[in-house]
C-alpha positions as CSV (number, residue, x, y, z in Angstrom):
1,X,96.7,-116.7,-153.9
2,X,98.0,-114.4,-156.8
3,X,102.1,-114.7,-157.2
4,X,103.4,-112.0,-155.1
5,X,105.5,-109.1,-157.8
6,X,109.3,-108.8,-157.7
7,X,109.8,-105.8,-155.1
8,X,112.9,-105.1,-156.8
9,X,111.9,-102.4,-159.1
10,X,110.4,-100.7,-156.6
11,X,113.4,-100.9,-154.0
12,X,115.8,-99.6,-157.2
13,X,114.0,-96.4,-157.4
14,X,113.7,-96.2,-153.7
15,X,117.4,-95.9,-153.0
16,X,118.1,-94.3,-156.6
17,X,118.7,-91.0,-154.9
18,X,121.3,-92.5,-152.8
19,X,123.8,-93.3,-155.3
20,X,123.4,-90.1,-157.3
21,X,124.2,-88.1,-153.9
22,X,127.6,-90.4,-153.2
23,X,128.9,-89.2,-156.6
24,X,127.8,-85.8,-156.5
25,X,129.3,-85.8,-152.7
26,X,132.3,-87.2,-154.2
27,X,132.7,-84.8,-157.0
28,X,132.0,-81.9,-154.5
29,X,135.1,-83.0,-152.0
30,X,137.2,-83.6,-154.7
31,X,137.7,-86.9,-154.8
32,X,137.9,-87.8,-158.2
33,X,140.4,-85.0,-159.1
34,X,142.8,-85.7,-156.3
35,X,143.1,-89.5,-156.8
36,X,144.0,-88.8,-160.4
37,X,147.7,-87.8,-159.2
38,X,147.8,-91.9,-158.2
39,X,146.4,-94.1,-156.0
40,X,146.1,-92.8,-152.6
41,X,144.7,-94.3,-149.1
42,X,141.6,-93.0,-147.2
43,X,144.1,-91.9,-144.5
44,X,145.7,-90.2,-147.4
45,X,143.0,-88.4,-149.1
46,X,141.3,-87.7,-145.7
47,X,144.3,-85.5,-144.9
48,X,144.7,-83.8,-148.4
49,X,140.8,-82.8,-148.1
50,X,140.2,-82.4,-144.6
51,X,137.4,-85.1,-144.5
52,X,136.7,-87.1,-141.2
53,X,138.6,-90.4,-142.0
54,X,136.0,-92.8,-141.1
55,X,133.5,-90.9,-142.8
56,X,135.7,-90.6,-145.7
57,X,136.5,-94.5,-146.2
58,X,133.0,-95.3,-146.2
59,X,132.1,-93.0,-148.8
60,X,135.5,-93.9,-150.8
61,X,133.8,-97.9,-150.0
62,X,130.5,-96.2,-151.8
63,X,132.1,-95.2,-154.4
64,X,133.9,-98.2,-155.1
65,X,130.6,-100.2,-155.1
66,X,129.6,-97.9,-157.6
67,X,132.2,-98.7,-159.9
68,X,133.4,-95.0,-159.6
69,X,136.4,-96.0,-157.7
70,X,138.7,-99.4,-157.9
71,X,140.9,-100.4,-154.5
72,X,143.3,-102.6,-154.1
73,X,144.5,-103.7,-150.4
74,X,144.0,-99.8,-148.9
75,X,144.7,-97.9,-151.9
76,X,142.3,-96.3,-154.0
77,X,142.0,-95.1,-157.3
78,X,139.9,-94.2,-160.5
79,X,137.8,-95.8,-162.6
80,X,137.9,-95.1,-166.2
81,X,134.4,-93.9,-166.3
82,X,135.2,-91.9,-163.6
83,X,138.2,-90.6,-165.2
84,X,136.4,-89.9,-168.4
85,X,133.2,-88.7,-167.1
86,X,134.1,-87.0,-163.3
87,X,137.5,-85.2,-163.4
88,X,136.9,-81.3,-163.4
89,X,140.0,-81.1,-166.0
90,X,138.7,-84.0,-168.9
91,X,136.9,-82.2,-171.8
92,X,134.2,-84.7,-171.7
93,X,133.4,-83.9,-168.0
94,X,129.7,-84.0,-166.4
95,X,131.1,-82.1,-163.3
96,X,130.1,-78.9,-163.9
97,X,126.4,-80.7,-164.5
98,X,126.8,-82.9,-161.4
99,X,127.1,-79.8,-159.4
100,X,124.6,-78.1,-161.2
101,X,122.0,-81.2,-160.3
102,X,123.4,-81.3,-156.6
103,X,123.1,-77.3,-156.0
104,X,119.8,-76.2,-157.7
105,X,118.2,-79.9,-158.9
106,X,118.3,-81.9,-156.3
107,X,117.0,-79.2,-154.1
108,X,113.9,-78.0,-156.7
109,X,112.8,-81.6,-156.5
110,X,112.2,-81.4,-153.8
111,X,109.0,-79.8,-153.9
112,X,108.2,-81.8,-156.4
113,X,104.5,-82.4,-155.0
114,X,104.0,-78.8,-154.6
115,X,105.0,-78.8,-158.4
116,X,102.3,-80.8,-159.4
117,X,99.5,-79.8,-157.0
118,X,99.9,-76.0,-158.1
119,X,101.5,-76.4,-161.9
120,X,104.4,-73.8,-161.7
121,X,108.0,-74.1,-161.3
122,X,110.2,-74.2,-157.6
123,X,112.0,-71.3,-157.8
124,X,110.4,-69.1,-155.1
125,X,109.9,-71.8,-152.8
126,X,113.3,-73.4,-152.8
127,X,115.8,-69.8,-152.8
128,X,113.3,-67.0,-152.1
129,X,113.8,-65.5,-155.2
130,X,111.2,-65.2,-158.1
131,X,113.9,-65.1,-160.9
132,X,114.3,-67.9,-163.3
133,X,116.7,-70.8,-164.2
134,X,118.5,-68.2,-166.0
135,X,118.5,-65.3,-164.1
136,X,120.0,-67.6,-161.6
137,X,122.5,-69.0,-163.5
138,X,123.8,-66.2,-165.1
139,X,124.1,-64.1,-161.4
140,X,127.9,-64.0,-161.8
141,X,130.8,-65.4,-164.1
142,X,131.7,-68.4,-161.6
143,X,128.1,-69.5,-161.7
144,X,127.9,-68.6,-165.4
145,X,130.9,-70.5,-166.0
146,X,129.7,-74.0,-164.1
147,X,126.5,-73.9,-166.0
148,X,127.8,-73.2,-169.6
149,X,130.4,-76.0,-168.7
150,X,127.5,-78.4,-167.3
151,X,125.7,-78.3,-170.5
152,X,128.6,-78.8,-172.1
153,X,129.4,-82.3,-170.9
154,X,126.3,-83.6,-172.2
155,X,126.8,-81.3,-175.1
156,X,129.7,-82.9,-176.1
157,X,128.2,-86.9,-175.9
158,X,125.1,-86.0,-177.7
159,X,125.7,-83.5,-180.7
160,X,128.2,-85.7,-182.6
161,X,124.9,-87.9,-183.0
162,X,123.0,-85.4,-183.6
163,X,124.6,-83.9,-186.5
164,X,124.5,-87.4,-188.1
165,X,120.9,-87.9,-187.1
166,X,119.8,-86.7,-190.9
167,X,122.2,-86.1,-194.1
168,X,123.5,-82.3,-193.5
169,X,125.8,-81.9,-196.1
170,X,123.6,-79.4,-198.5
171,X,123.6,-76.6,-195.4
172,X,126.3,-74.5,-195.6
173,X,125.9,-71.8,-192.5
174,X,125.0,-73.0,-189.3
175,X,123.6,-70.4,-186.9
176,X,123.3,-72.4,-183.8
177,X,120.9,-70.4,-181.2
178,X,121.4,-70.4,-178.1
179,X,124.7,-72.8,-178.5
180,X,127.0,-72.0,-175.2
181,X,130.5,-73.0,-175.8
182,X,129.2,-74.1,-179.8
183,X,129.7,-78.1,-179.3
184,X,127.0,-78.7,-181.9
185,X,128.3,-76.1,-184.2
186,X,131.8,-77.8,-183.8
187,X,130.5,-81.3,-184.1
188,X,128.7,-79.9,-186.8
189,X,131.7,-78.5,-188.8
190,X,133.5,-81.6,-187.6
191,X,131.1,-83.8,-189.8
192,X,130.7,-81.8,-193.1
193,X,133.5,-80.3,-193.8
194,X,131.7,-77.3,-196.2
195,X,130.1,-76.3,-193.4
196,X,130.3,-73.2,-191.3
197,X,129.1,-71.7,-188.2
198,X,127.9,-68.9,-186.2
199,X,127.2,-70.0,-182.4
200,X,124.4,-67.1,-181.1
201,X,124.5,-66.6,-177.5
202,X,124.4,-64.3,-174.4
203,X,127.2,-61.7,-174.0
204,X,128.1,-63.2,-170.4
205,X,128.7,-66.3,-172.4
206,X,131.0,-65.2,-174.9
207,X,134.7,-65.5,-173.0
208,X,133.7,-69.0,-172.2
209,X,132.6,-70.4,-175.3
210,X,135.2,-68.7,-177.3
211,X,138.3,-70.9,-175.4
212,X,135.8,-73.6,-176.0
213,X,135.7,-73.0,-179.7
214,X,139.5,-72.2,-180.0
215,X,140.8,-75.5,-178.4
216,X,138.4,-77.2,-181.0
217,X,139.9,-78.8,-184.6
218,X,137.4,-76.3,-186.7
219,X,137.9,-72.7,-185.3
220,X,138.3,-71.5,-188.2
221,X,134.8,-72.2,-189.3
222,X,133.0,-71.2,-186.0
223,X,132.2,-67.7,-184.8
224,X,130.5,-66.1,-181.9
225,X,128.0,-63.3,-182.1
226,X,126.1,-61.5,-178.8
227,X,122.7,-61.4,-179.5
228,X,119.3,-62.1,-177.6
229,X,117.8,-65.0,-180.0
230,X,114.3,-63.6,-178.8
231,X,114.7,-59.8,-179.7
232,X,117.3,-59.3,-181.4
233,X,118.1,-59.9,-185.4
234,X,119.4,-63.8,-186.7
235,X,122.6,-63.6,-188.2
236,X,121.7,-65.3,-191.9
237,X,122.0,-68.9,-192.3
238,X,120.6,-71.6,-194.6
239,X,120.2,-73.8,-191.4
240,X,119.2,-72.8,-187.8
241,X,119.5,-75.1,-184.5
242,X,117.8,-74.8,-181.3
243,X,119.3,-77.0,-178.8
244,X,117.5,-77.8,-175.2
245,X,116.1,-74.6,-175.7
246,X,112.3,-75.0,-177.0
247,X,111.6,-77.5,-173.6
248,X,112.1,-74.1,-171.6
249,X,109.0,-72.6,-173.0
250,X,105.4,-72.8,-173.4
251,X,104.0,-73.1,-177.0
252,X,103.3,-69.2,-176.2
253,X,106.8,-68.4,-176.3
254,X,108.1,-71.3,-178.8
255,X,105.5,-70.1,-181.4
256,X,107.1,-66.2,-182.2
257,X,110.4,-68.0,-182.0
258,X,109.7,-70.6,-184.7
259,X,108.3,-68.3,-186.6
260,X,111.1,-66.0,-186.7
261,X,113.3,-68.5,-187.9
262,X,111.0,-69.5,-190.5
263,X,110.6,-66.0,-191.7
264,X,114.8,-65.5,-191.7
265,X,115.2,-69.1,-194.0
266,X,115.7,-69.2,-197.6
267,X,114.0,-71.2,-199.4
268,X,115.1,-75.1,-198.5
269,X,116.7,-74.2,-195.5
270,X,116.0,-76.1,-192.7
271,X,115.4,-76.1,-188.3
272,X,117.3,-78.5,-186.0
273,X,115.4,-79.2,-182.8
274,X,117.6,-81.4,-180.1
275,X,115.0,-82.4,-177.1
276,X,114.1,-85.4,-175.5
277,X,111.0,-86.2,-177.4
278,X,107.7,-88.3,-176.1
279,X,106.4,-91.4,-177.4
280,X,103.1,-90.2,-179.2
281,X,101.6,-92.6,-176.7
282,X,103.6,-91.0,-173.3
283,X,104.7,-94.1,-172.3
284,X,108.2,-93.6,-173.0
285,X,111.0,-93.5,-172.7
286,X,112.2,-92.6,-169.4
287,X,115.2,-90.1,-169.5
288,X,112.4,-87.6,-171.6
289,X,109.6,-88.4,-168.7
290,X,112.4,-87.6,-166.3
291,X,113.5,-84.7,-167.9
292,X,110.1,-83.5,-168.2
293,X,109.0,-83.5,-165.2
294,X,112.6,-81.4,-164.4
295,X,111.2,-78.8,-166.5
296,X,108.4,-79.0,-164.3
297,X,110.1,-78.0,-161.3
298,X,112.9,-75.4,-163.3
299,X,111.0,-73.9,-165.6
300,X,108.4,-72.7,-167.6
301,X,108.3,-75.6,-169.8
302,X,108.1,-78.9,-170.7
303,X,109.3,-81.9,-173.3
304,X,106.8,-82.7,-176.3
305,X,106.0,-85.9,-178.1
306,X,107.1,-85.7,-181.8
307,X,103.6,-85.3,-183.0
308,X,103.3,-82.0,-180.8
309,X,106.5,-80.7,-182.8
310,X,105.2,-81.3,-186.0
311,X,101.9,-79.2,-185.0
312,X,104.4,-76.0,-184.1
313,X,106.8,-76.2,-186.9
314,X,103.2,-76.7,-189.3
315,X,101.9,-73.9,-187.5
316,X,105.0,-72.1,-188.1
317,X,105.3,-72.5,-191.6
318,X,107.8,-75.3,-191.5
319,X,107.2,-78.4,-193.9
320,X,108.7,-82.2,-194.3
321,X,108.8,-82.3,-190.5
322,X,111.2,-85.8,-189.4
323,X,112.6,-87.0,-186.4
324,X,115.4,-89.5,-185.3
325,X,116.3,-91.2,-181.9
326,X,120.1,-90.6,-181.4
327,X,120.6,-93.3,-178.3
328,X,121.3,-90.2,-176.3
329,X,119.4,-88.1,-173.7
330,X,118.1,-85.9,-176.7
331,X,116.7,-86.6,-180.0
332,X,116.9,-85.3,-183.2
333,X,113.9,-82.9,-185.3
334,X,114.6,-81.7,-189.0
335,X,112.2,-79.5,-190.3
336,X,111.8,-77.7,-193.5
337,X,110.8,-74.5,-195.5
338,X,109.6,-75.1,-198.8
């Protein structure tokens, strides 16, 4: 009789949605940004928020499990990860994504079966509207404003390894497409220091990542400019950047796109692509299988190995085509026009 396999992989990713949902609960009441005033009790907190106490002290008992929350005899209080990572008010927050994955994601995934029987994206099915993850996003300045500052949060962890994925330092304009509240452009300008940078983006975007780029140690070498990366002109640059935007597309789409950057290069300049890239064999690594499959269920798109990005940037134009693991939820592509 064969050896009977360890279960416990299987039981992980059976009750992995059950610890995502206590923090994003958490974060949603308020938790973590009341009990960074000082430690507080569950009778406490239950008050200030207007939770049901014994429902409230066994999440707060979840969340200390978790590591999100330390107690000591009935008082609770912060973690420094959750301090870091959780509070609406810390510049490197993943609040505004946390909601963003408990409103919209967690409910597209839902349907993740209907996903893959019919090859199209949840929107319809899940909120009765045919618009897409944009659209949706964009449908007012609050919303607007949770989703530029979700992206931001990861924004923030990733593109100071990014930037230092490849040597940098001969670009000298930065036009990042498509760059929200301009984290990579700042982390960009942070690391090489002759650098500067225009951050392209939607009009609706503009109030937000202007504070963003004003609180930062480089505003004087970042600018925004409205502009529809699609249709409208590229402000000139010796080095473009696209990032998490080519995974919302088909190659249909992605092609024209490359193409127009390639076309607005001089000679030597150069394409940064951040994505979570596929092994050429798909068998890793997770966090790009995961994210691919949420592009399954939000969007058009989907992530590509690193050997499908070289065939678009060839196709393109685009020459000496590299790429780089950062240790982060993206990766790094460098391309080239001769």
């Amino acid at each position: 009789m064969s050896e009977r396999p360890d279960p416990a992989l299987v039981l992980d990713y059976i009750e992995a949605f059950r610890r995502s949902k206590v923090m994003f609960t958490a974060v949603k009441l308020g938790i973590f940004d009341e009990l960074e005033a000082g430690p507080q009790s569950a009778d406490q907190l239950a008050s200030r928020l207007k939770l049901h106490l014994g429902a409230a002290s066994r999440l707060l008992d979840a969340c200390v499990a978790l590591k999100l929350l330390s107690r000591e005899g009935n008082q609770y209080c912060n973690t420094a990860a959750a301090s870091r990572y959780l509070l609406s008010c810390s510049p490197d927050t993943f609040s505004g994504y946390i909601r963003y994955s408990d409103e919209s994601l967690f409910r597209l995934w839902t349907h993740l079966d209907d996903a893959v029987r019919e090859g199209t994206n949840r929107w319809e099915q899940t909120f009765g509207r045919k618009d897409a993850l944009f659209e949706y996003y964009y449908r007012d300045p609050a919303a607007t404003a949770n989703f530029v500052g979700a992206m931001n949060g990861f924004g923030r962890l990733a593109s100071p390894l990014l930037v230092r994925a490849f040597d940098l330092g001969r670009f000298r304009r930065l036009a990042d497409l498509g760059g929200a509240t301009g984290h990579l452009a700042i982390a960009a300008c942070e690391a090489y220091p002759d650098m500067h940078a225009t951050v392209l983006d939607l009009p609706r975007v503009e109030p937000i990542a202007r504070e963003y780029i004003a609180q930062s140690s480089v505003a004087d070498r970042v600018t925004f400019m409205t502009a529809d990366f699609f249709a409208d002109p590229l402000p000139a640059a010796d080095l473009y950047s696209l990032g998490r935007i080519l995974h919302d597309w088909d190659d249909d789409k992605t092609k024209p796109l490359l193409e127009k950057i390639y076309t607005a290069l001089p000679a030597g300049g150069g394409l940064l692509i951040a994505e979570a890239v596929l092994d050429d064999n798909r068998s890793g690594p997770v966090y790009a299988h995961m994210q691919d499959i949420n592009m399954l269920v939000c969007t058009e798109g989907r992530e590509r190995t690193a050997e499908e990005y070289r065939a678009l940037l060839h196709a393109a134009g685009f020459t000496g085509v590299k790429w780089h693991r950062t240790g982060s939820l993206v990766d790094a592509v460098l391309a080239t026009k001769s």
